[in-house]
C-alpha positions in Angstrom: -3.5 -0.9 -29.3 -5.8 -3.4 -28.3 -7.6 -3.3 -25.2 -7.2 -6.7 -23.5 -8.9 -8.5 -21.3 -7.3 -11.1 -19.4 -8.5 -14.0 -17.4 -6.9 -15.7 -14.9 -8.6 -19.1 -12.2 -10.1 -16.0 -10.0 -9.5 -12.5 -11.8 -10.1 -10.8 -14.8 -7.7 -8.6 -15.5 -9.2 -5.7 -17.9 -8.3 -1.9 -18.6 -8.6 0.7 -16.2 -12.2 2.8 -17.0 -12.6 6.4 -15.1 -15.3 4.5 -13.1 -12.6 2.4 -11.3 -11.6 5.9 -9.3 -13.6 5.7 -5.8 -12.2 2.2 -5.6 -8.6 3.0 -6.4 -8.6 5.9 -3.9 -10.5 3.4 -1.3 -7.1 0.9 -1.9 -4.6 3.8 -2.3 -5.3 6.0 0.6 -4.2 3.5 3.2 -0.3 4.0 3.6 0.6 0.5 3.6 0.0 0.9 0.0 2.1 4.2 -0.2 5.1 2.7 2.0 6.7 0.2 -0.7 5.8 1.6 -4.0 7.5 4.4 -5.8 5.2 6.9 -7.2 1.7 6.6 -4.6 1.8 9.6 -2.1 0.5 9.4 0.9 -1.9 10.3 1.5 -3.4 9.8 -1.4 -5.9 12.7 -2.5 -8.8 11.7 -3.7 -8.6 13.8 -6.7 -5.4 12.2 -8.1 -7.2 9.0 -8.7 -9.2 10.0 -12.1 -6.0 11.6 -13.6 -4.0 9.0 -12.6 -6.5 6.5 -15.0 -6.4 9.2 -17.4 -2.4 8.8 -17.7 -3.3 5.1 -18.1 -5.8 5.1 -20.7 -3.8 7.6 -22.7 -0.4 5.6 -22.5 -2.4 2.7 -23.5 -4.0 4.5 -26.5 -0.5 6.1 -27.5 1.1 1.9 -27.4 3.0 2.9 -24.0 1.2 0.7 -21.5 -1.4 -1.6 -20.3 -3.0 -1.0 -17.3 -5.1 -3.5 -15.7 -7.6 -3.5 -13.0 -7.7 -7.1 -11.4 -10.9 -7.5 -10.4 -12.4 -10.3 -8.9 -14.7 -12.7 -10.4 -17.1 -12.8 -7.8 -16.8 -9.4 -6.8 -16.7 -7.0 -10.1 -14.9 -4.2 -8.3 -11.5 -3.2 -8.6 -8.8 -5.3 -6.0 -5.5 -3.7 -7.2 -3.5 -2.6 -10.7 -0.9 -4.4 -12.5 0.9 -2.7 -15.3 3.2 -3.0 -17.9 5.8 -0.3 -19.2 6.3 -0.7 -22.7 9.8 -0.3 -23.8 9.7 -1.3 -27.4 13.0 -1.0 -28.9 14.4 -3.6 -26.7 11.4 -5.8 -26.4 11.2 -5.2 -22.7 8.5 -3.9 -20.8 8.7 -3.0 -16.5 5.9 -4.5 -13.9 4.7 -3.0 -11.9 1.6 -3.7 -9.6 -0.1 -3.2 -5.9 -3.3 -4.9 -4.1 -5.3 -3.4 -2.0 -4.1 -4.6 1.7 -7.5 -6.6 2.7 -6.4 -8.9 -0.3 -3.2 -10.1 0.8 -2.2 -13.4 1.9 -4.9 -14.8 -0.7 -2.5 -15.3 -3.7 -3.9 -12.9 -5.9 -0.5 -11.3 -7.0 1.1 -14.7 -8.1 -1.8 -15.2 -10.2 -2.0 -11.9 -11.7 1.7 -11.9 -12.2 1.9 -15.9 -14.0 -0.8 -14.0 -16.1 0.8 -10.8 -16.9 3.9 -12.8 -18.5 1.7 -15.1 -20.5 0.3 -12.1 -22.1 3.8 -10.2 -22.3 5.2 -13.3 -23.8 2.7 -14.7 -26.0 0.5 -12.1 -27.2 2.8 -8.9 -26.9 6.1 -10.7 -27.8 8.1 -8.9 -25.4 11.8 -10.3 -24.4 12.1 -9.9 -21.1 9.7 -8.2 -18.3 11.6 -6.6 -15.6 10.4 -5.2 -12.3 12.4 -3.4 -9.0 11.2 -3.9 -5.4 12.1 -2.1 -2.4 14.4 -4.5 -0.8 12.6 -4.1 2.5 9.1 -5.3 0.8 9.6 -9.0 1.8 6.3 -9.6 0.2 7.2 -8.3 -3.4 10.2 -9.9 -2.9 8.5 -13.4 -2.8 5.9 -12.6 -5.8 8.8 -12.1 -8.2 11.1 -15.0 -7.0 7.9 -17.2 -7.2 6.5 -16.1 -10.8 10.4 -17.1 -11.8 11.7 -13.8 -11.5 15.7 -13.9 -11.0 17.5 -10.5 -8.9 19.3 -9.4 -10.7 21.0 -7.0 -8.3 20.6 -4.3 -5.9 19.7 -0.8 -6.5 21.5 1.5 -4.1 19.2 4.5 -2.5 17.6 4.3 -5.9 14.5 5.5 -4.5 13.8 8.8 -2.8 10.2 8.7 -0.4 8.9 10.4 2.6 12.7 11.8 2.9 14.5 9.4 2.4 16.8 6.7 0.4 15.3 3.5 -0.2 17.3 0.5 -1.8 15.6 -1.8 -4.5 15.7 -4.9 -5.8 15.8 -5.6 -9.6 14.4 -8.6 -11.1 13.8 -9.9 -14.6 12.5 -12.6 -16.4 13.0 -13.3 -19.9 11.2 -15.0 -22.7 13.6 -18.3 -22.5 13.3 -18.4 -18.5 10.0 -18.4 -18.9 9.2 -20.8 -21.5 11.2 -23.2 -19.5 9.9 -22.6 -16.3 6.0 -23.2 -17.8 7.6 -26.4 -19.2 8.0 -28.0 -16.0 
């Protein structure tokens, strides 16, 4: 698999390197980050973050997943990950994606996201790109309804964190949606 790099107005988007580890404990440790996404404890040990990119760098090498650190283009450090799941034999892949909290409110995630498709879409020739968020994450919410994301229903107590049941959102786009959405 190839490893792209992706551009967007203010990001590159590029694969996760072992080097990226200090700055995606830095983001991950904070439990704002931990509170609305499935699999990052908190708190985060510091040692989780280079086998995490391990995992990331393998599934992309075995065709199972690009990982992407969105970096800034006037800063060179890693901001946040976005990802997608490959799920070849349906031509689907899942999103998935956090920022580090000092970025938010800037519109980074939109733009990551309307990029993340284009590549899904057009280079990767995925179907449909799917992607669940807990229904009281407001802020996902928005991301996904703005990229042209439609819910597609609610997931009851489909996640289990911090001990307990957490309801989630799903959401998909496909290929069609898309294409006419970028028409407008």
């Amino acid at each position: 698999m190839e490893r792209a790099i992706l551009e967007s107005e203010r990001l590159i988007l590029r694969p996760v390197k072992l080097s990226d580890a200090d700055a995606v404990y830095e983001h991950a440790k904070h439990r704002v980050i931990s509170r609305y996404t499935s699999n990052i404890p908190y708190p985060y040990p510091k040692e989780s973050a280079k086998p995490f990119l391990r995992k990331c760098l393998k599934k992309l090498k075995d065709n199972e997943e690009y990982t992407f650190a969105m970096v800034p283009k006037n800063k060179k450090t890693l901001i946040g990950i976005v990802s997608l799941h490959l799920k070849w034999e349906n031509k689907r892949a899942e999103l998935g994606y956090w920022l580090g909290k000092k970025y938010w409110g800037n519109g980074y995630m939109p733009e990551t996201v309307k990029t993340i498709l284009d590549f899904g879409f057009n280079k990767l020739k995925l179907n449909k790109i799917y992607a669940r968020a807990f229904v009281v994450n407001s802020a996902s919410k928005r991301v996904l309804e703005k990229s042209g994301f439609k819910k597609e229903g609610t997931l009851q107590q489909h996640y289990f964190k911090n001990g307990r049941f957490y309801d989630a959102y799903s959401f998909s786009i496909t290929k069609s949606q898309y294409k006419t959405k970028n028409k407008k």
